[in-house]
N, C-alpha and C positions, 0 to 999 in steps of 0.2 A: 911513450907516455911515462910521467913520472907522479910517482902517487906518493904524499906524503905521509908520514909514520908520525906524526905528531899528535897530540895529545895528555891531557887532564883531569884527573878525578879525585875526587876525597871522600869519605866515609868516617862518621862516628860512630863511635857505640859505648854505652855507658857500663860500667861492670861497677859492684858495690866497691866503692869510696873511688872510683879511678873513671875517668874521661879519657878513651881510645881515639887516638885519630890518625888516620891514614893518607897520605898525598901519594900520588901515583904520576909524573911528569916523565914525558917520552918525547923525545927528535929522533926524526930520520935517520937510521944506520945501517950499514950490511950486515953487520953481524950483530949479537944481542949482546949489549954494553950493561950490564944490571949493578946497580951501587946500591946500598941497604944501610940508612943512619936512622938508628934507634937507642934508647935511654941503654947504656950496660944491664942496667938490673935485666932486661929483657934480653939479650944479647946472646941466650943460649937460645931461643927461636928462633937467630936468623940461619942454620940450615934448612929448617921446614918452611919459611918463606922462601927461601931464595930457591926451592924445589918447585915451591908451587908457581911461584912467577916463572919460573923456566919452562914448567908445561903451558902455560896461558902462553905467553909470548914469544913470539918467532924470531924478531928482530926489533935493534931500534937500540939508542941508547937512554935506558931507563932508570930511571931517580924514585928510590920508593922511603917515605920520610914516617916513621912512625914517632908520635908525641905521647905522652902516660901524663893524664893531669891529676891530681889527689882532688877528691869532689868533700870529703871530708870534714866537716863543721868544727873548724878548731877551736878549742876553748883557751883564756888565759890560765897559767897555772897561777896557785895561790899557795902559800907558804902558811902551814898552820904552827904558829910557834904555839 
């Protein structure tokens, strides 16, 4: 029997001025394939992700997609001569 490792998920979460969003895509593999694309600014987190995904997950080659959106009400600047 062959069971497949496939699978999807995402998650947001809102943090003051910033939109968190997480995609999680996995296929079928023997060993555990983990790839981690997120903004640089955040780029010192990914050994604590990639810690925690390795205790969740056994196998599978895994796509984990982190997005940072600014939620921030920008104004125009104005020039006071």
């Amino acid at each position: 029997m062959i069971r497949s490792m496939t699978g999807f998920g995402k998650a947001e979460r809102l943090a003051p001025n910033k939109k968190f969003s997480v995609e999680i895509r996995s296929l079928n593999s023997k060993q555990l394939d983990l790839s981690i694309k997120m903004p640089s600014a955040y780029r010192s987190l990914e050994p604590e992700i990639r810690t925690l995904a390795t205790k969740a997950l056994q196998r599978g080659k895994v796509e984990i997609f982190v997005t940072a959106e600014s939620t921030a009400v920008e104004t125009s600047a104005h020039i006071n001569k």
